[in-house]
Every structure is written in structure tokens, then in C-alpha cells.
N, C-alpha and C positions, 0 to 999 in steps of 0.2 A: 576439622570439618572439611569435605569435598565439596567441590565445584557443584553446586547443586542448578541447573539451568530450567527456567521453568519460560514456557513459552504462552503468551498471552493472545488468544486469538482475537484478530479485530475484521471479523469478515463486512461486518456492515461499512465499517471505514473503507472497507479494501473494495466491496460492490460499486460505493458513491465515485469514490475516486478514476474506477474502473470504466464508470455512465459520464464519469466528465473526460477521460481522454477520448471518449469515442464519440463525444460532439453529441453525446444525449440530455446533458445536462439543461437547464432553459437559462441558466445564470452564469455566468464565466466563461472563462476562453483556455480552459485547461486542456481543453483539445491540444494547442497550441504547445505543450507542454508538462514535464512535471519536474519538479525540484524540492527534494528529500533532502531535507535537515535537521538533524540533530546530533547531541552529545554521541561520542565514541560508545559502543556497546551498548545502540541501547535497540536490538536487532531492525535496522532499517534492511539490511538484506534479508533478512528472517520475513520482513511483512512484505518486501515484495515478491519473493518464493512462494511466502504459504498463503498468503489473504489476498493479495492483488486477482484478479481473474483474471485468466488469459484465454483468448482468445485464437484460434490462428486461423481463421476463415478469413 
């Protein structure tokens, strides 16, 4: 069997997360910050590439 890669979109995670580093949020201080943890392989670079929004204005 090959490497089969299945990618899982989480855009509404990645919208939320997106309105709290840019100080939209009304609860938390994630402006301040983000800090992405978890187990090896489990695509943290994959959700910040494809689901995070970026911005450049």
C-alpha cells in the first residue's frame, strides 16, 4: 500500500484563529501571539499554508 495523504480542511478553525491574532477577537490576547502544538505529522505546517488566512495589507 502507498503513502496515501489525505488532507483535512479546517478553514473555520483557521478564520477564528486568524480574527484573534489580528486583535478581532472580544476574549483573549492571541494578538499577543500563536503557539502550534502537537504530535509529529500531524500537518501543523499544512493548516498554516492552507486554512490560516493571510492577510498582507
Amino acid at each position: 500500500m502507498g503513502n496515501c495523504l489525505i488532507a483535512f480542511q479546517r478553514t473555520a478553525l483557521g478564520q477564528q484563529l486568524g480574527q484573534a491574532l489580528q486583535g478581532r477577537s472580544l476574549m483573549g490576547d492571541a494578538h499577543n501571539g500563536l503557539f502550534l502544538a502537537a504530535p509529529p505529522r500531524t500537518s501543523k505546517s499544512t493548516f498554516l499554508r492552507g486554512d490560516l488566512p493571510f492577510d498582507d495589507e
